[in-house]
C-alpha positions in Angstrom: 111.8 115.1 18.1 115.3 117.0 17.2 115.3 120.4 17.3 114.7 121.9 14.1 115.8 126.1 12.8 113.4 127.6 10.3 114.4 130.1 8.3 112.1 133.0 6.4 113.4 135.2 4.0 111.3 137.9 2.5 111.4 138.9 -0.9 111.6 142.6 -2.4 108.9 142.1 -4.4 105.8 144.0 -4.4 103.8 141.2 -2.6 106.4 140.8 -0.1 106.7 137.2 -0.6 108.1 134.6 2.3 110.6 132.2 1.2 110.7 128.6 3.0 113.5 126.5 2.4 112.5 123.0 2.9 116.3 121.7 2.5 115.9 117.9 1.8 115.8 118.2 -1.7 116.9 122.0 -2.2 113.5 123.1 -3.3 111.4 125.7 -1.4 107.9 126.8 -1.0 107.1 130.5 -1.7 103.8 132.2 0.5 102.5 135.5 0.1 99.2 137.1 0.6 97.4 139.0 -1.9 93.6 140.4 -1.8 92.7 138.3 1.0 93.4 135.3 -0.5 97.3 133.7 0.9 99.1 131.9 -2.5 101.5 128.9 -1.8 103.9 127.9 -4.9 106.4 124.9 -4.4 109.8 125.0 -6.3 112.1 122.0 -7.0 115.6 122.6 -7.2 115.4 123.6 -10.9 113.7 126.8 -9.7 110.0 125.2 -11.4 107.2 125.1 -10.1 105.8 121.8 -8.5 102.5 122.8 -7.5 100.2 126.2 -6.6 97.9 126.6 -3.7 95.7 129.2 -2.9 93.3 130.0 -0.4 90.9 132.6 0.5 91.9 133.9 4.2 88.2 133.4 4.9 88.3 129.5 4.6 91.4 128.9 6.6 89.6 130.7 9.1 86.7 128.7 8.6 88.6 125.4 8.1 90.3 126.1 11.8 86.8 127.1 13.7 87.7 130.6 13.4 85.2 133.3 12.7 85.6 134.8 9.0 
């Protein structure tokens, strides 16, 4: 496996959103939580979104073996 640098940038937004770049095709994923629940929106190099994904906290936790 090469080595591989990933970069976060944070938004000023109110959500304080985390900005992935995913490089290959210039688009990038943007993560944030909000009332528990942690939002994932894909971007393609247009800027539009691809696809949404959210996710209670609760269920990751659940999903892993965590406790909730």
């Amino acid at each position: 496996m090469s080595n591989m640098k990933l970069t976060v940038d944070t938004l000023d937004n109110h959500v304080k959103s985390a900005v992935i770049d995913i490089g290959a095709n210039n688009g990038y994923i943007e993560a944030f939580l909000s009332g528990g629940v942690l939002h994932l929106n894909v971007f393609n190099r247009a800027g539009d979104v691809v696809h949404d994904y959210a996710v209670s906290v609760k269920d990751l936790r659940l999903n892993i073996g965590g406790k909730p």
